[in-house]
C-alpha positions in Angstrom: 120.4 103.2 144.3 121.0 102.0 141.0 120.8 104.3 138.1 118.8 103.2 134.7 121.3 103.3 131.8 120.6 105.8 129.7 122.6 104.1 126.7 120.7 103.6 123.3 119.9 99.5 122.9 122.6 98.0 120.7 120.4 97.0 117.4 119.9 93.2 116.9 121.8 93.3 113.5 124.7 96.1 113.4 126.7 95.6 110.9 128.1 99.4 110.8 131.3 98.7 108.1 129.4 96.7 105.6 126.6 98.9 105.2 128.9 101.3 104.2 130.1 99.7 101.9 127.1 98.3 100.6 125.6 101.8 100.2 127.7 102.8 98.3 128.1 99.5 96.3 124.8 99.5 95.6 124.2 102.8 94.1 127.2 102.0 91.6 125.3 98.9 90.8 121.9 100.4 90.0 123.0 101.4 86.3 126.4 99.2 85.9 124.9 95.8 86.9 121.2 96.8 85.5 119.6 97.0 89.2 117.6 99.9 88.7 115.4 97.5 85.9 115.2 94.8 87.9 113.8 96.8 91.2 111.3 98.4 88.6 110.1 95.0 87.5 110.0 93.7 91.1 107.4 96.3 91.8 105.4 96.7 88.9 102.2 96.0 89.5 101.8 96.9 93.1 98.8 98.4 94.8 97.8 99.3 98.5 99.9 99.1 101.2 102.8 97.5 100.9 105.3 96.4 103.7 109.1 95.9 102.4 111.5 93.5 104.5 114.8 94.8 104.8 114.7 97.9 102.9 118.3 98.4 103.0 119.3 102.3 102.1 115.6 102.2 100.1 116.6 102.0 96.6 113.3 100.6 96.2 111.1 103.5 96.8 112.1 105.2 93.6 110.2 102.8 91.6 106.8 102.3 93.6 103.9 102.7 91.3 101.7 105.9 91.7 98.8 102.8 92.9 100.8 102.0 96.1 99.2 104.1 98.9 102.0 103.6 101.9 105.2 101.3 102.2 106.1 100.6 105.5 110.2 99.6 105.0 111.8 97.1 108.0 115.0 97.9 108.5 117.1 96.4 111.2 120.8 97.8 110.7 121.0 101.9 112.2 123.6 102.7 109.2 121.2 101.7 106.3 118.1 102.9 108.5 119.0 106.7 108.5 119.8 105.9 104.4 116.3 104.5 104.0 114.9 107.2 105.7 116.9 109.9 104.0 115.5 107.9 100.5 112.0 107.8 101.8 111.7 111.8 101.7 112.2 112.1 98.0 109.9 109.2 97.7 106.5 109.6 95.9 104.4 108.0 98.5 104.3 107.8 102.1 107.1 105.9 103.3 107.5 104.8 106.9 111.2 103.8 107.8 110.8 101.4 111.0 113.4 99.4 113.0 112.8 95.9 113.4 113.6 92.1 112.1 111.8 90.1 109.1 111.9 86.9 112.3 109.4 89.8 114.5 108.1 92.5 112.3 107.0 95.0 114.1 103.2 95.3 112.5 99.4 94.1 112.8 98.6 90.9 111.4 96.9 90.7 107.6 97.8 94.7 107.7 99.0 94.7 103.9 98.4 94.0 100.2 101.9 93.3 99.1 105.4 92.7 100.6 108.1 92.8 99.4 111.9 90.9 100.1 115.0 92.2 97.8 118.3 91.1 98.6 117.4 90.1 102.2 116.3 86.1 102.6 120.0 85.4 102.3 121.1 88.0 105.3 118.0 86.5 107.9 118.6 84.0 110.6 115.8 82.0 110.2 114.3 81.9 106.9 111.5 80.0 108.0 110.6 82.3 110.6 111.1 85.2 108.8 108.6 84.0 106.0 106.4 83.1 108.4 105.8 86.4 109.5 105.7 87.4 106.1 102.5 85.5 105.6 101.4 86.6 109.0 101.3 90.5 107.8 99.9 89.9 104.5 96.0 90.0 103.8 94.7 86.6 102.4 95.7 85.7 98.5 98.1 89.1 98.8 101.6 89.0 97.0 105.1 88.4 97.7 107.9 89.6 95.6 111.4 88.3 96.1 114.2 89.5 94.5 117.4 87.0 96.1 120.6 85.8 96.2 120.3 81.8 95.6 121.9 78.7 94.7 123.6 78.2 91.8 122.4 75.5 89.3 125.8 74.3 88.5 127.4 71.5 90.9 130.4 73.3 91.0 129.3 76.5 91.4 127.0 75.5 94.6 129.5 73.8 96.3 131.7 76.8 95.9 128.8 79.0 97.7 128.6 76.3 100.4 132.5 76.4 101.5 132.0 80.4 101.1 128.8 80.5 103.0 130.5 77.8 105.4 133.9 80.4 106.0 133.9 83.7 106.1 131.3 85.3 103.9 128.3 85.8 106.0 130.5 87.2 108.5 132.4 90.1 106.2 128.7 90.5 103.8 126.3 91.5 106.2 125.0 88.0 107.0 124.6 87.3 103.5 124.5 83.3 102.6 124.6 82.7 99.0 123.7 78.9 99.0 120.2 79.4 100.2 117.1 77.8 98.6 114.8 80.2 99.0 112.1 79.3 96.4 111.7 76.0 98.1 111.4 77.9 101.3 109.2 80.3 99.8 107.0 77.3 98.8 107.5 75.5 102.4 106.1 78.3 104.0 102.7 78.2 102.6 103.1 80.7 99.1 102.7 79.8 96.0 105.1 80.6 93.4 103.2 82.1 90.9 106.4 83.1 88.8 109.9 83.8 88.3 113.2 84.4 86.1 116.7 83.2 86.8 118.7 86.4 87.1 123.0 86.6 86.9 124.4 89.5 88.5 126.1 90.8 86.1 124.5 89.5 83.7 127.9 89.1 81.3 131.1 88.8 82.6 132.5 86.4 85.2 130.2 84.4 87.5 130.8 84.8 91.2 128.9 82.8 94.0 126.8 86.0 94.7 125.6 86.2 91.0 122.7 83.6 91.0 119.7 85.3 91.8 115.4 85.0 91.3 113.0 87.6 90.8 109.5 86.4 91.2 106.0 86.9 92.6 104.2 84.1 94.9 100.9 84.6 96.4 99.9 83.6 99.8 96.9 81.4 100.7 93.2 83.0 100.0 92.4 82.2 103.8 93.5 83.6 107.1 95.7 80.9 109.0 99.4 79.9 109.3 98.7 76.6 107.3 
């Protein structure tokens, strides 16, 4: 007779070294590269449940406004999961730490009043999909807010991202792709862009291909329906 494995499922993104790295990274970042103002800004405004996309090691959940009732924070890779969920208990609202991808989140359809993407559209496979199910999860007329890695407006610059994104730097940054479009994917997918700001991380200094990023809000259709 055959014995059922008792092993734990291997994740569908595990990406164990560079989430290290990025935790620590990113906590550096939140006061040297002005991060910390930026998530604040991303979430002003907020109300109701809110579902985040790739929460990362939740550095987000520090700046929730008091009117957000419950965040329930995807996050696919373990290393940055137990983070997030360590995060999540000094929080200031209920926050639900859950395992899953942005291409098949785990939730109810129209469950939420917000969502929100930060520094993950460049990391998914499938953008589309992933925004997709974005909409799916969102109530009618609800909010997106994006925070993301994008392509540079300078020729030069975006072809640089292109050979990077092209060689080795999805494969060493977590699946990150720097040449993305994502507002025109955002706007492909049925939202409408309501708003947004060019950002430069850092904002003086040398310009890398990860420093050309948006921060915006779009808002999905006022009607249920995939488009």
């Amino acid at each position: 007779m055959r014995l059922r494995s008792t092993r734990t499922p291997r994740d569908a993104v595990h990406h164990p070294v560079f989430a290290r790295c990025y935790a620590r990274m990113s906590v550096a970042a939140e006061s040297a590269a002005g991060l910390a103002a930026i998530r604040a800004e991303l979430l002003a405004g907020l109300t109701g449940r809110v579902i985040e996309v790739g929460a990362g090691n939740g550095l987000n959940f520090a700046h929730y406004p008091p009117a957000v009732s419950e965040v329930v924070a995807i996050e696919p890779e373990r290393t940055l999961r137990r983070l997030a969920v360590r995060s999540a208990v000094r929080a200031g609202m209920p926050v639900d730490v859950v395992p899953g991808t942005a291409e098949a989140l785990p939730v109810k359809s129209e469950a939420f009043d917000g969502a929100v993407a930060s520094l993950v559209l460049c990391t998914v496979r499938d953008v589309e999909r992933s925004l997709a199910e974005i909409r799916r999860v969102l109530r009618p007329g609800a909010e997106l807010r994006f925070f993301e890695h994008v392509r540079a407006d300078g020729r030069a610059m975006a072809a640089t991202q292109r050979a990077l994104d092209r060689a080795f730097w999805p494969r060493v940054a977590g699946g990150c792709h720097t040449s993305r479009d994502t507002l025109a994917a955002i706007a492909a997918a049925g939202f409408t862009v309501e708003s947004y700001r060019r950002v430069n991380l850092p904002e003086r200094g040398i310009r890398l291909p990860t420093s050309s990023c948006v921060l915006g809000v779009a808002r999905g259709p006022a009607t249920a329906g995939r488009g």
